[in-house]
ZAVO-23897 format. One line per 5 residues: number of its first residue (from 0); their letters; for each residue x negated, y, z negated of C-alpha. Coordinates in Angstrom, 1 decimal. Example, Ala and Ser with C-alpha at 12.3 -4.5 7.8 and 13.67 -1.06 7.14 Angstrom:
0> AS> -12.3,-4.5,-7.8  -13.7,-1.1,-7.1
! end
This chain:
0> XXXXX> 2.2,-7.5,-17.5  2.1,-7.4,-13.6  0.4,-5.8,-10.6  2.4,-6.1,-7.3  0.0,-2.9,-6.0
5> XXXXX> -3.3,-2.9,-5.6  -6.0,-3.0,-2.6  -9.2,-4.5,-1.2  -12.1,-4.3,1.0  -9.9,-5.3,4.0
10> XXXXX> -8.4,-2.0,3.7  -9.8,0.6,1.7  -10.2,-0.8,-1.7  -13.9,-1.2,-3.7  -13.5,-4.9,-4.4
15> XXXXX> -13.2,-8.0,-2.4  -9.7,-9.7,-2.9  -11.7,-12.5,-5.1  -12.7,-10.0,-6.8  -9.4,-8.5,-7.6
20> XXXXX> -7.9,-12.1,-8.9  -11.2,-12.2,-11.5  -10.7,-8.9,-13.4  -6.6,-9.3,-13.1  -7.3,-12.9,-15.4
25> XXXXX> -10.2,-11.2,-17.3  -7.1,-8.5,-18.3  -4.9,-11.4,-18.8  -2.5,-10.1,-16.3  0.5,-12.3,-15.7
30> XXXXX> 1.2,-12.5,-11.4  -0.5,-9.8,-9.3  -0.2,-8.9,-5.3  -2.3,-7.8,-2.8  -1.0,-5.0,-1.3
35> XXXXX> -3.9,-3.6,1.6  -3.0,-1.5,3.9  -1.3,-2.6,7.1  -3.8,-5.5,7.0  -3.5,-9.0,5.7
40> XXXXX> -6.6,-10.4,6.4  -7.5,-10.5,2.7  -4.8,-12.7,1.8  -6.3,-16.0,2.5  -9.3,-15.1,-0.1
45> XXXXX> -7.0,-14.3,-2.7  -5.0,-17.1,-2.4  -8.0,-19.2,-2.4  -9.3,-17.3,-5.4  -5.9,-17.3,-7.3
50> XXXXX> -5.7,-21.1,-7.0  -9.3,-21.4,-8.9  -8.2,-19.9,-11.4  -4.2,-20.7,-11.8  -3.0,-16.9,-12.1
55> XXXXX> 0.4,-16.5,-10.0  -0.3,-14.6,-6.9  1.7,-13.0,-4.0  0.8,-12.5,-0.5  1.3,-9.2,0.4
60> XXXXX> 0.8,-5.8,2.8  1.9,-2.5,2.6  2.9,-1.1,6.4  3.0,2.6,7.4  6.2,3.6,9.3
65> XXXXX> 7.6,7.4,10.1  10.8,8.2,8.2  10.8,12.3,8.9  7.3,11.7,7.4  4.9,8.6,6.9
70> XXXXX> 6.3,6.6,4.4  4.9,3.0,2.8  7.0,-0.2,2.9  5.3,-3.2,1.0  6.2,-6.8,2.2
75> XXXXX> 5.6,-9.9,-0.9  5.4,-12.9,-0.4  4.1,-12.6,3.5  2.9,-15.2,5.4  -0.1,-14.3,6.7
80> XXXXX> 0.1,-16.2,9.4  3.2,-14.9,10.7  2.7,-13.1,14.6  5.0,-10.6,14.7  3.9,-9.2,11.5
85> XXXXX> -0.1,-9.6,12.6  1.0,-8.2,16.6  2.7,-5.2,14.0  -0.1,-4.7,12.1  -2.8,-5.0,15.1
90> XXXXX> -0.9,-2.3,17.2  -0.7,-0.3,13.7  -4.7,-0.4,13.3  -5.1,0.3,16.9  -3.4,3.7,16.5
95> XXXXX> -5.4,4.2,13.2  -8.6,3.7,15.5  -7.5,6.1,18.0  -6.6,9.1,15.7  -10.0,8.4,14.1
100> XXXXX> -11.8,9.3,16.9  -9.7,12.0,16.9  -10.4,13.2,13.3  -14.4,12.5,13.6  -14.4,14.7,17.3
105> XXXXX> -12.9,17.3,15.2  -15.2,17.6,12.1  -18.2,17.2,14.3  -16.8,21.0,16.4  -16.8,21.8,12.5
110> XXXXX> -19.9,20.7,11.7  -19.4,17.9,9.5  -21.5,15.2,11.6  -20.1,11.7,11.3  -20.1,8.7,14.0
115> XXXXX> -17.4,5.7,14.6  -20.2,3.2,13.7  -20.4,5.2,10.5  -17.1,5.0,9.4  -16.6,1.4,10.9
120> XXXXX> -19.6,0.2,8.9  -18.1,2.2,5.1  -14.7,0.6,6.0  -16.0,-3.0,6.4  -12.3,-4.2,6.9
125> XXXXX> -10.2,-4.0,9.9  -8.4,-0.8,8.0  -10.7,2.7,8.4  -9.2,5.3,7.8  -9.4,9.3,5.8
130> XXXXX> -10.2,7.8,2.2  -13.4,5.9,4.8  -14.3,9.8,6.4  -13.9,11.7,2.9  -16.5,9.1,1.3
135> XXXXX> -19.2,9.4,4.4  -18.3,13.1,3.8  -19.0,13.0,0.1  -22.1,11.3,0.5  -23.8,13.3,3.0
140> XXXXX> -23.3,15.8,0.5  -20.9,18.5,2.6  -18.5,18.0,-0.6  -18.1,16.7,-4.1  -14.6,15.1,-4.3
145> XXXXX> -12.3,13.2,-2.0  -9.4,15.7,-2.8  -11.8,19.1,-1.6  -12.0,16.6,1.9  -8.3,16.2,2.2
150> XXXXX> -7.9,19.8,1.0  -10.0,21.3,3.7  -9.9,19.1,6.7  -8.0,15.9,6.4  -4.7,16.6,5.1
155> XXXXX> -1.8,18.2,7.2  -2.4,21.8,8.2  -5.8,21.5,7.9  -8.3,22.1,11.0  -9.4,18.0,11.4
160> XXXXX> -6.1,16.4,10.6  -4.3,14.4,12.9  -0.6,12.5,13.3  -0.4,9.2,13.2  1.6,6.8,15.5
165> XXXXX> 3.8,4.8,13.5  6.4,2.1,14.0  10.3,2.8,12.6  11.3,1.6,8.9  13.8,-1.0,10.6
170> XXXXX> 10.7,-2.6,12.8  8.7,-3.2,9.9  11.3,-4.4,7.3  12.1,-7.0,10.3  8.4,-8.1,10.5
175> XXXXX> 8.3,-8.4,6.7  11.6,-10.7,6.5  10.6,-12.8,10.0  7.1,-13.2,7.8  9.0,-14.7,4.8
180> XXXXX> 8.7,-11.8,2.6  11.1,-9.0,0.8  10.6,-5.5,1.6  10.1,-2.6,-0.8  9.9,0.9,-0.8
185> XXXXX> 6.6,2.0,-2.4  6.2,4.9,-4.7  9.3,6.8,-3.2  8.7,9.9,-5.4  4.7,9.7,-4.6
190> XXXXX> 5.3,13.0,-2.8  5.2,16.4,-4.9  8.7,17.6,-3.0  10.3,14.7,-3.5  13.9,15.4,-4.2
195> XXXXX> 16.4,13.1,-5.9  18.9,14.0,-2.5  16.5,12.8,-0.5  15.8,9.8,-2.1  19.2,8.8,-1.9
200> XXXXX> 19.6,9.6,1.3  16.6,7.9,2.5  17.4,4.5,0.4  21.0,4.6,2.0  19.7,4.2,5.1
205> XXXXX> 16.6,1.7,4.7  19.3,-0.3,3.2  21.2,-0.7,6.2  17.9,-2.1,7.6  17.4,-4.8,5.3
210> XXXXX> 15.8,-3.0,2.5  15.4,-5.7,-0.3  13.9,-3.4,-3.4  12.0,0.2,-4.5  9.1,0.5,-6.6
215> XXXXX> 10.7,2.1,-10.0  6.9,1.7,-11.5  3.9,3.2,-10.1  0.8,5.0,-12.0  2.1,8.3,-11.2
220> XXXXX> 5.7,7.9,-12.6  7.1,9.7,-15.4  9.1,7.9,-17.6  12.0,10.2,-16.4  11.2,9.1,-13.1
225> XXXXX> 11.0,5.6,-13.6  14.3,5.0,-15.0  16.0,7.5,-12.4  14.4,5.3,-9.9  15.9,1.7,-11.8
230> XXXXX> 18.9,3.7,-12.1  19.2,3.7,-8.2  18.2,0.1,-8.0  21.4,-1.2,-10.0  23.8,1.2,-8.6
235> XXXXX> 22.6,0.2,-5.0  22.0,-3.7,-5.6  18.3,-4.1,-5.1  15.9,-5.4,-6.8  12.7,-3.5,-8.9
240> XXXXX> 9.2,-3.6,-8.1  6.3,-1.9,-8.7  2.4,-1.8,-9.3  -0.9,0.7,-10.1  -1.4,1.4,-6.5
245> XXXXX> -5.5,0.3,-8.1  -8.3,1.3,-5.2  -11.5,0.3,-7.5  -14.1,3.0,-7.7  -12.2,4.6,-5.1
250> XXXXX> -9.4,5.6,-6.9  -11.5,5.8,-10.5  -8.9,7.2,-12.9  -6.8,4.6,-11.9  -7.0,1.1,-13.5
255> XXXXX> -5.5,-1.8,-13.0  -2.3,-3.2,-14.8  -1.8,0.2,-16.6  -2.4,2.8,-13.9  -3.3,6.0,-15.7
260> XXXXX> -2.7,4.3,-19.2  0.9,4.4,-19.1  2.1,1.5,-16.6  3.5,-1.3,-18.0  5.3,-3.5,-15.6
265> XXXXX> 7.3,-6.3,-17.1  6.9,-9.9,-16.5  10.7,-9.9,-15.4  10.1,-7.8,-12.3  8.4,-10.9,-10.8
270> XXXXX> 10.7,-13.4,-12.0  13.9,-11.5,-10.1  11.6,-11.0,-7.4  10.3,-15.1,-7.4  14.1,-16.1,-7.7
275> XXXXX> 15.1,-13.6,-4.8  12.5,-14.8,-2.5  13.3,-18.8,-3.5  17.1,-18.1,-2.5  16.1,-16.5,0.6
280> XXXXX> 14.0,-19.3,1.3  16.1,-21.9,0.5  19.0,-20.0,2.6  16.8,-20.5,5.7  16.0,-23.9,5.5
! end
């Protein structure tokens, strides 16, 4: 089995990226990627980590864009090094910052009192953001579960949310690709209204932009879903990925490899993925 979506520290994760590598090869799972968000300041760890201990890794991030709403592209195989992805990612986290200060100047007029340094210090990585704020929340004791934070004042419609400013799909698929890597659509049914016209619709066009493949597996997947989602794959030409979107403690019902129980990601996903990336490679040197 493989993970191609899980998160650290450097973004809002419970566990260092070593850390990750260790309980993937204590669960004897085959290839695994890290996935943080819009951050790939990890990478270098769990590369470093990976090669202790010979399980097959991928360099990865997943990248916020607006697409009607915010939507998640994951790059693989990413150099980390790459600038225009970083100078992406940078101006990404810069806008994060900003609407936090937003977000925190809100819930204080509310009377949730929270600081920046607070929430800079929970996030620890360059990538703070709500899941960062519900947990200061939580443990100053105003509530009991990150979903009652989101449900109340974080999510949209609620009294301390905030828009983000994103970049377009096509800008970060190009970032990915000039960064080595293949872009995928993460969990494109994650939200409830998802609708099977939509999705269409929205593949169609993120194809056009250089789209290379869609998560078909992801914790929260029916087995209906999953196959719909495959389905679209083949008739479209692109290739399948997928992973247990796994925060740690932050996400607790959540575990890695196998989601909610129920994920199991073949070790073929990564070998069409491997041999996608090698030709793409090899066709650019």
């Amino acid at each position: 089995m493989i993970d191609f979506h899980m998160h650290s520290t450097a973004s809002d994760g419970s566990f260092t990226p070593s850390e990750l590598v260790r309980m993937a090869a204590d669960k004897s799972l085959e290839a695994i990627a890290l996935t943080d968000h819009d951050t790939v300041s990890g990478v270098e760890e769990f590369l470093a980590e990976a090669s202790h201990l010979g399980i097959p890794v991928l360099s990865g991030v997943e990248v916020s864009v607006s697409h009607e709403t915010s939507i998640h592209i994951v790059g693989l195989f990413v150099s980390s090094t790459c600038g225009r992805l970083n100078e992406l990612l940078r101006e990404i986290r810069r806008n994060r910052d900003s609407r936090n200060i937003l977000i925190v100047e809100k819930l204080n007029s509310m009377g949730y009192l929270i600081g920046i340094e607070e929430l800079e210090a929970e996030a620890k990585g360059e990538s703070a953001g709500r899941p960062h704020i519900a947990k200061i929340l939580i443990s100053k004791g105003y509530f009991k579960h990150p979903q009652d934070v989101f449900d109340k004042c974080l999510k949209k419609g609620t009294p301390a949310y905030c828009p983000r400013i994103l970049p377009e799909p096509s800008v970060a698929i190009d970032a990915i690709h000039e960064a080595g890597g293949l872009a995928v659509w993460a969990h494109p049914l994650h939200r409830a209204d998802s609708s099977i016209k939509d999705i269409e619709r929205t593949l169609a066009s993120f194809i056009k932009m250089g789209l290379d493949g869609i998560e078909a597996y992801y914790s929260t997947f029916t087995n209906e879903q999953q196959n719909l989602i495959m389905d679209l794959a083949a008739r479209h030409g692109i290739l399948i990925s997928g992973g247990s979107d796994f925060h740690g403690t932050n996400m607790r019902d959540i575990e890695m490899g196998v989601g909610y129980g129920g994920l199991k990601i073949p070790f073929s996903v990564y070998e069409k993925l491997l041999s996608c990336h090698h030709g793409r490679k090899k066709g650019l040197d």
